[in-house]
C-alpha positions in Angstrom: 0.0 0.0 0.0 1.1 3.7 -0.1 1.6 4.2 4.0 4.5 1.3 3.3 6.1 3.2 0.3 6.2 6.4 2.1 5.4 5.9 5.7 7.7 9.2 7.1 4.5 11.4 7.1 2.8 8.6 9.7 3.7 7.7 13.4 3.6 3.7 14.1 1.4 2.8 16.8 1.4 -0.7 18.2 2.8 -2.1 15.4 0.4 -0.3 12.6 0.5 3.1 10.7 -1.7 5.8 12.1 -3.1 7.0 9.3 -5.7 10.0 9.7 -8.7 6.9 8.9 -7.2 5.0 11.8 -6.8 7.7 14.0 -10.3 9.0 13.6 -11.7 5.8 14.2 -9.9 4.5 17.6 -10.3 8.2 19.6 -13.5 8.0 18.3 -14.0 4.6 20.2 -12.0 5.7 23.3 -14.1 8.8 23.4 -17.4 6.5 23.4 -16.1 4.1 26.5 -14.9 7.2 28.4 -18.3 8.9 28.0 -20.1 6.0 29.5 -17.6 6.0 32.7 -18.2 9.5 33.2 -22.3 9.0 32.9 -21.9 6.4 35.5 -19.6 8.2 38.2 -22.3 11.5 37.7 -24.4 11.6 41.1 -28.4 10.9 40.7 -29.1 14.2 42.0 -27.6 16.0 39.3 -30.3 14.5 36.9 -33.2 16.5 36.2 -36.9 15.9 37.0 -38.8 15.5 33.9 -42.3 16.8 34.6 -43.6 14.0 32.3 -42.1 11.5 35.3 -43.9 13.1 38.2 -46.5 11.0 38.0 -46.4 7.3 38.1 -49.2 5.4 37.7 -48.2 1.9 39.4 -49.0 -1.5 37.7 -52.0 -3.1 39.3 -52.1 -6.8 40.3 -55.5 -8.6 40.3 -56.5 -10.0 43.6 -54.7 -13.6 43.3 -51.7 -11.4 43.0 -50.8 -12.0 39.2 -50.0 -9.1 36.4 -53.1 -7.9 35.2 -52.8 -8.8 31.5 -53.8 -5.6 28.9 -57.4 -4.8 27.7 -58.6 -6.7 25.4 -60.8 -5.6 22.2 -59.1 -2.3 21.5 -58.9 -1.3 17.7 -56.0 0.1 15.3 -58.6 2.9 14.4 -58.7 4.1 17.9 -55.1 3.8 19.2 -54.4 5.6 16.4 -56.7 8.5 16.9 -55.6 8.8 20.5 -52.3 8.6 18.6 -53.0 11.4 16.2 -54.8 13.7 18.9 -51.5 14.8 20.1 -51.2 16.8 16.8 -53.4 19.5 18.9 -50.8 19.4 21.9 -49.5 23.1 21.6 -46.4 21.9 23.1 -45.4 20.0 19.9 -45.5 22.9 17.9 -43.2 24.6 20.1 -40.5 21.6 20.5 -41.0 21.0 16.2 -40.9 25.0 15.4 -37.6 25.1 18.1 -36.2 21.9 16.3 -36.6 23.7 12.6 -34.7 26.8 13.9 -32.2 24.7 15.0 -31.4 22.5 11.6 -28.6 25.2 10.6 -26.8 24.5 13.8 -27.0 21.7 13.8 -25.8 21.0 9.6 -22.2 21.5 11.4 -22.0 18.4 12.4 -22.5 17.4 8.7 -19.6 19.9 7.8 -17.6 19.1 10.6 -17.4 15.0 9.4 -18.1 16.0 5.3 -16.8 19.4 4.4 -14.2 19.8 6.6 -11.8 16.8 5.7 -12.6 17.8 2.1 -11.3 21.0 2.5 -8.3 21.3 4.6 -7.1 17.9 2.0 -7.6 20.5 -0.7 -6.2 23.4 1.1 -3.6 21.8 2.7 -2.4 18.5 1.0 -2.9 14.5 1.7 -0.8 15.2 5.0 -3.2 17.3 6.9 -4.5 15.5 9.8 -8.2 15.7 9.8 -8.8 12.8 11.6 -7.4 13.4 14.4 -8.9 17.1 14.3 -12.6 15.5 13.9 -12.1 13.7 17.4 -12.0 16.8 19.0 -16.0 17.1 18.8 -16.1 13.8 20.3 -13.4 14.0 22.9 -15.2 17.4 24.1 -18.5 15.4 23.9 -17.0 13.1 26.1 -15.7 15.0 28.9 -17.4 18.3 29.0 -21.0 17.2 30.2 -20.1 16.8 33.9 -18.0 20.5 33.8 -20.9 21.9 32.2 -23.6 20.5 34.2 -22.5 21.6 37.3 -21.9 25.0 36.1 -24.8 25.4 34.2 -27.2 23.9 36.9 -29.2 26.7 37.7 -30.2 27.6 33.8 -33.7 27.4 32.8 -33.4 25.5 29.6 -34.6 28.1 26.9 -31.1 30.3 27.9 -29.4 27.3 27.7 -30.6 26.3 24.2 -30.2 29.8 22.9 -26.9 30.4 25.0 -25.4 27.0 23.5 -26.8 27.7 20.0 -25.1 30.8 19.6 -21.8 29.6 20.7 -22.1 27.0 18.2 -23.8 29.0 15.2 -20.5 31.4 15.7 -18.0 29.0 15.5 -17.2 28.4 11.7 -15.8 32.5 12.3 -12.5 30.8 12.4 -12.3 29.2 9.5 -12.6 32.6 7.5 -9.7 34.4 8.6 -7.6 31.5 8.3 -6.6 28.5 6.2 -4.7 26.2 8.8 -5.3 23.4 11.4 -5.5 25.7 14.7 -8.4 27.4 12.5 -10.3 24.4 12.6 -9.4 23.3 15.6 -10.7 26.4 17.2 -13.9 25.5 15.1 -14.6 22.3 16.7 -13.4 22.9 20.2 -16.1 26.1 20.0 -18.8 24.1 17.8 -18.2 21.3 21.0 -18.5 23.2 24.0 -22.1 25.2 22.2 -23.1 21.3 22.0 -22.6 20.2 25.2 -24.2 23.5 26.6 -27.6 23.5 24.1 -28.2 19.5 23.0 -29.1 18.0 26.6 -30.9 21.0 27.6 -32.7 20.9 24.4 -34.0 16.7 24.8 -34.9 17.9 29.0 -37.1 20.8 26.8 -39.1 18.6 24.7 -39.8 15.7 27.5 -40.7 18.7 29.7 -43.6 19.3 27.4 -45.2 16.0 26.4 -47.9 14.5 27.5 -47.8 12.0 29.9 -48.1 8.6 28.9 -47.1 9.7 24.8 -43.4 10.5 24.9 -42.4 8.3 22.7 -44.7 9.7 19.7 -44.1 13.1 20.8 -40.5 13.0 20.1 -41.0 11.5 16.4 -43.8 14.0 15.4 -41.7 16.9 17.0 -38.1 15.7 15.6 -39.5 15.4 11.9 -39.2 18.9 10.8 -35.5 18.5 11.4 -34.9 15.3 10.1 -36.9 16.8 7.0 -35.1 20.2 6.7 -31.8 18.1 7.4 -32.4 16.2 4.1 -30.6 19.0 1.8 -27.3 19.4 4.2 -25.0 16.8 1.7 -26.3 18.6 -1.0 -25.4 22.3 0.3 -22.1 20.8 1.1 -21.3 19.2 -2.1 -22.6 22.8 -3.7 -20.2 25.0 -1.4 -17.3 22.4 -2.3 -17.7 22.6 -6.0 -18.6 26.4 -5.6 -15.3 28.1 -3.7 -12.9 24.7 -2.7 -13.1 22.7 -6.0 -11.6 19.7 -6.3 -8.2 19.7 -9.0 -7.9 16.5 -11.0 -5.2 17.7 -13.0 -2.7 17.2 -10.0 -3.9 14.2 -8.9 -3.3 10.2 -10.0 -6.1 9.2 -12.3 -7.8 6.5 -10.2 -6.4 6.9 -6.6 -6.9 11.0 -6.8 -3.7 11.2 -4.8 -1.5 14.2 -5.4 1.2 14.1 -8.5 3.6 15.7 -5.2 6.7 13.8 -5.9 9.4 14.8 -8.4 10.9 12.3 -9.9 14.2 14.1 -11.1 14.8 15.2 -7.7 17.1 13.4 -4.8 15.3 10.9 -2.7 12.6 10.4 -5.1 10.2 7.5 -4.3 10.2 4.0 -5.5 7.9 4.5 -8.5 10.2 6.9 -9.6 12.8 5.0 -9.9 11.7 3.3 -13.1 10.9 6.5 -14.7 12.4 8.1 -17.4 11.2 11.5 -18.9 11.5 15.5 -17.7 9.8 16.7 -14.5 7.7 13.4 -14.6 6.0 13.4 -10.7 4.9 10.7 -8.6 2.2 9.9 -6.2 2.8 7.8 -3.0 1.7 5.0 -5.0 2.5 5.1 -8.6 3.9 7.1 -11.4 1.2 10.0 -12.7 0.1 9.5 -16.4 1.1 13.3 -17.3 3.9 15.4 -17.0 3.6 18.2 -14.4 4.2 21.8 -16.1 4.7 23.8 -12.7 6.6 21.5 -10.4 4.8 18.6 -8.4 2.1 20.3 -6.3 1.4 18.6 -2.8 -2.0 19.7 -2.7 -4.7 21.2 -4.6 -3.6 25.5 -3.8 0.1 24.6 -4.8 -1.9 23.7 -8.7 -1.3 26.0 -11.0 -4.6 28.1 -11.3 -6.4 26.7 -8.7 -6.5 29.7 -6.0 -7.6 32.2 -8.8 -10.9 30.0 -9.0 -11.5 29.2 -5.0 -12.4 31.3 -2.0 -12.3 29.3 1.2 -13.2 31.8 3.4 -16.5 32.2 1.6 -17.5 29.1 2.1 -17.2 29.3 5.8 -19.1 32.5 5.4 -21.9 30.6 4.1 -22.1 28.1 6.8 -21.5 30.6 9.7 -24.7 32.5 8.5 -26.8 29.3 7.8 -26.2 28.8 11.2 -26.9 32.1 13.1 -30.1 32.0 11.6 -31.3 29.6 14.1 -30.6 31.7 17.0 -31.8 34.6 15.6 -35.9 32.9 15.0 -35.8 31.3 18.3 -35.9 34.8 19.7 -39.1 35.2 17.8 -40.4 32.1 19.7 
């Protein structure tokens, strides 16, 4: 594979490459396991008393002591209309309309795991570590809750919602001033921390006003508006992408897309270039590219010759910054 050919750009652990892939996907794991030890070590009184808990209803037992079994006789027509009748619960309008405000906050999480690794490859070359970047969000995730809990624990939960939400909404800001990795590593640590403030507060909101008994369907009817308006996210991503980061083929290896970075008339040239013959010829990290290069070997898509003339990063970012402040900005018109 191309880590073995050129494996300087990686650090070995336990025996294996750490490629960005890999890297994502085991501090992704470790950051699952050490957010379930922290939910177990947080004290019960911390949780918060749903009002749709305050009252239990215990399960009777007939009078020879066995489970009474449910009633029989009761039609699809009508558990469905008690179903339905919670359509005129004014508290799912609220949670649904909150939700929709919400979808352009929450489309950073799309960018954060689809547009981002995109973009800083493009910007900044094959090397740049994205991976391990992504796992900030769920590093942050992992850790934060109990902090912000604590300090948080005398919020209502509307200013927490609109408190977290505009810590998030503002957080792309970095990325347009800035092409680099502290950039978007500003950007997560930022998009985190408004997550961890607005997301649990926001699920305590919505039990809060369900009905007793119908929390389950309240969730799902109140939840699809976002899942709906969430729908077009890819496609805004993929339209931003081709819009102001476009992708360069011309400096890349037909088939593997890697980057034509390697000159093969220059000392220390890798093993496919050894076999070359030809002027300025460039190499991938795994085999020779099928044309010439006629401004050097670029290591990335800005070092292509035309290709900054024809993107504009920092719009993009602009883009997604004010998708997002939207959704503060309406649930102030709650």
């Amino acid at each position: 594979t191309w880590q073995v050919k050129d494996p300087l750009g990686f650090v070995e652990v336990f025996g294996s490459l750490a490629t960005p892939t890999r890297a994502c996907l085991v501090l992704t794991e470790a950051a699952l396991i050490l957010s379930f030890f922290f939910a177990c070590l947080l004290p019960s009184s911390l949780s918060t008393q749903l009002s749709c808990c305050k009252e239990h209803v215990p399960f009777e037992d007939d009078e020879n002591g066995l489970a009474q079994s449910p009633k029989q006789g009761v039609s699809v027509r009508s558990v469905l209309r008690e179903n339905m009748s919670i359509l005129h619960h004014r508290g799912l309008w609220m949670v649904a309309a909150c939700s929709t405000c919400l979808v352009g906050v929450k489309a950073q999480w799309h960018h954060m795991n689809a547009t981002m690794p995109k973009y800083l490859v493009r910007e900044l070359g094959e090397d740049a570590p994205w991976g391990t970047v992504n796992s900030i969000n769920y590093w942050m995730c992992a850790m934060l809750p109990p902090v912000v809990t604590l300090v948080m624990a005398k919020w209502r939960n509307f200013p927490a919602i609109f408190l977290g939400s505009v810590v998030m909404s503002l957080s792309p800001a970095f990325m347009i001033f800035e092409v680099s990795i502290r950039a978007t590593c500003a950007w997560l640590a930022t998009m985190s921390l408004g997550e961890v403030i607005w997301s649990p507060r926001f699920n305590t909101f919505s039990a809060d006003l369900s009905p007793d008994g119908k929390e389950g369907i309240f969730m799902v009817i109140a939840f699809t508006p976002q899942f709906l308006a969430g729908l077009p996210t890819g496609w805004i991503s993929g339209v931003l992408l081709e819009t102001y980061c476009p992708d360069c083929p011309s400096c890349r290896e037909p088939g593997t897309g890697a980057f034509c970075r390697y000159n093969c008339q220059a000392p220390g040239a890798p093993v496919p270039c050894n076999a070359s013959t030809g002027f300025n010829l460039c190499s991938s990290h795994q085999s020779m590219c099928s044309v010439p290069s006629f401004s050097g070997c670029p290591s990335s898509c800005r070092e292509c010759q035309g290709w900054a003339e024809a993107s504009d990063g920092p719009v993009l970012w602009i883009w997604v910054t004010a998708l997002s402040v939207i959704g503060p900005l309406l649930l102030l018109l709650r």
